[in-house]
N, C-alpha and C positions, 0 to 999 in steps of 0.2 A: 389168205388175204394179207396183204403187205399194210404193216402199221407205220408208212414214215412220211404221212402227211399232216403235219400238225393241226389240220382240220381237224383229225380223228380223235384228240385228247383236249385243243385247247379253250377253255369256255372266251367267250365273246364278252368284248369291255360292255360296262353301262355305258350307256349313252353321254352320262358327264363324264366319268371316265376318260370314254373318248375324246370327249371336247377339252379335256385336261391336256391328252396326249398331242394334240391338234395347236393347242395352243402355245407358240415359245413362251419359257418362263423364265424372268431374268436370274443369272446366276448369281446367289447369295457368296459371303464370304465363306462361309463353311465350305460348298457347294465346290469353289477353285481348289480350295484347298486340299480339299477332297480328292479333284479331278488331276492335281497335278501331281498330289501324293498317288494316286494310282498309277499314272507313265512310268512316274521316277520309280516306285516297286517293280513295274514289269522289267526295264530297262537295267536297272542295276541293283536287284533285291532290296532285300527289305536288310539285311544290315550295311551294303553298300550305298545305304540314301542317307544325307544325314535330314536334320530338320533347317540347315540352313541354303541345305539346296531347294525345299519344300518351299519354302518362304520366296525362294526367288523365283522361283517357276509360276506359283501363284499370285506375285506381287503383293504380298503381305508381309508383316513384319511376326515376330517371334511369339508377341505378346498373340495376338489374334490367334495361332496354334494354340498357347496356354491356355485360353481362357473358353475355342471350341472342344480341345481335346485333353487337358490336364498333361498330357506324356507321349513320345511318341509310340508306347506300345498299343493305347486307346485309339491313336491316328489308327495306327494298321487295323485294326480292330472293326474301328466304324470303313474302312475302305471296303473290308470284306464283307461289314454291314447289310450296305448299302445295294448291293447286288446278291446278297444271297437272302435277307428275306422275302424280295419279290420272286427270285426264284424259287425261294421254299413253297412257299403261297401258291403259287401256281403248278408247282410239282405235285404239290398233295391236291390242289382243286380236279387237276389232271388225275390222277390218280381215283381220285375220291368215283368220277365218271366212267374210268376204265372200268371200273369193276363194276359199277352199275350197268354200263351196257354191252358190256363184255364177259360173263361172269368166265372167271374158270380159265382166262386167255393169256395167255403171260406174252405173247407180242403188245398188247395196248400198254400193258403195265409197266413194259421198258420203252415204250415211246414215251410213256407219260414221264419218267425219270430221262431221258434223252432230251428230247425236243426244247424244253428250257434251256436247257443250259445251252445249247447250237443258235436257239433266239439271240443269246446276253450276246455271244462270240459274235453272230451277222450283224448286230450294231453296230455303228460307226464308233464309239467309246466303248463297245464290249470287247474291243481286241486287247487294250491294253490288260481288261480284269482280266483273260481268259491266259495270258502268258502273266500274269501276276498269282493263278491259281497252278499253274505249272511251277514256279519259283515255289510255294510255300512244299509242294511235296520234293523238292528236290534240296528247300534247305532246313535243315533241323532247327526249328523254333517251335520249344515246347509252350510255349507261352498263347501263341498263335494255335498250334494245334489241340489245346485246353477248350480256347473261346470256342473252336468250330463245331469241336465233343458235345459245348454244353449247350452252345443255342441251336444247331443243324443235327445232333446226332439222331434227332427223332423220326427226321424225316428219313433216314437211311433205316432206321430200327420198321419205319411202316411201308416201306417197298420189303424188308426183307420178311415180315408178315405175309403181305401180298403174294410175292414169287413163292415161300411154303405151303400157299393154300392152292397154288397152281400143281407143285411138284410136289407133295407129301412124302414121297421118298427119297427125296434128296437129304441127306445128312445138315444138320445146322454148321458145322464147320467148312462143310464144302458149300456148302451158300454162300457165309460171310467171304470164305476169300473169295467166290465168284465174282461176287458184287464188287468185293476191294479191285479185283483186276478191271469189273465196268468200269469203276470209278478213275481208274489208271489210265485205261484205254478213251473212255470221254475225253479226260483232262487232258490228253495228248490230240484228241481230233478240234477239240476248242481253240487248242491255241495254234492251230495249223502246221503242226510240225513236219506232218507226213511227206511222201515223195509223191503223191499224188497229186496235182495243183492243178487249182480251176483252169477247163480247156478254153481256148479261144471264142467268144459267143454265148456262151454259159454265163448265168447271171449269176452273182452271190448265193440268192436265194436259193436258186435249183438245186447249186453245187452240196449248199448244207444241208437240203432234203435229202441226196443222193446219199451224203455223211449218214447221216440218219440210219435211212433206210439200211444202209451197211451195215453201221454198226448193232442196230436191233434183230437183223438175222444172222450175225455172227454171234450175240449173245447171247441171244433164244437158243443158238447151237450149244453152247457153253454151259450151261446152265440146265437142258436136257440130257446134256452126255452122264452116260453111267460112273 
């Protein structure tokens, strides 16, 4: 059975929830600031932005960064925020149901760490995070990479729970780098870099299902091999 329909892992908003999502909601100062400091990362990293290019892209002044962010290392900090604890959220809620109605299947269990993150990317504002989370692994900021250890690493420590109780003889070391290469391998389908580009007819949606699906039976492969 093929795990890369997001039906298969993702719970269903409440109903305010929904009407939350339904409804425009005007954008705060923070909120620009936020969104503009995300382009300017994806576009020209995080040490090629300064905060006076932030300020004009958001139409704010300097002091309104001071007083939502104290620095710009807290700016970077809340960008990657802001999109990864609703992704973590949903990763572990994901997670939490694979296994209840899956027990023992390690395809749900790498849909449930997949499928989040192919969501943030098919958003219209999830392109820019998805090549801004390609930028943090390809530029050395240990500062950056401290925050992600200490609020996000849990959720990688409870997929890598999950995949040992699928594979019990798989070695703890050959786990972690597995995961490290899914995590490599996502972070390169997120931000669209492949030679593969959505065919003529093909909607967004289908295209990062198909993503999906790929990449959950090439991992499942990786991840079984002896």
């Amino acid at each position: 059975m093929a795990y890369g329909s997001a039906s298969n892992t993702r719970l269903k908003p409440t109903s305010k929830r929904a009407h939350e999502m339904a409804t425009p909601q005007p954008f705060s100062t923070k909120d620009r600031i936020l969104g503009a400091a995300e382009e300017l990362f994806a576009q020209f990293g995080f040490a090629g932005t300064s905060l006076r290019q932030v300020t004009s892209r958001a139409d704010v002044n300097i002091a309104a960064v001071n007083y939502h962010f104290g620095s710009k290392e807290n700016l970077v900090n809340e960008v990657f925020r802001r999109r990864m604890d609703d992704m973590s959220q949903q990763r572990l809620a994901s997670l939490k149901l694979a296994m209840k109605e899956h027990p023992g299947e390690l395809e749900p269990i790498l849909a449930a760490f997949v499928e989040p993150a192919l969501a943030i990317a098919q958003d219209r504002h999830g392109s820019a995070f998805a090549r801004m989370v390609a930028r943090a692994y390809a530029e050395k900021n240990d500062a950056l990479r401290k925050f992600l250890s200490e609020h996000y690493g849990h959720v990688l420590r409870e997929f890598a729970k999950a995949i040992s109780a699928c594979l019990p003889g798989l070695a703890k070391d050959s786990l972690y780098w597995r995961l490290d290469i899914l995590v490599g391998s996502l972070t390169y389908a997120m931000a669209d870099f492949g030679l593969i580009r959505r065919p003529s007819g093909v909607t967004e949606a289908a295209h990062r299902e198909r993503a999906a699906r790929e990449l959950i039976r090439f991992a499942a492969a990786g991840f079984r091999s002896p």
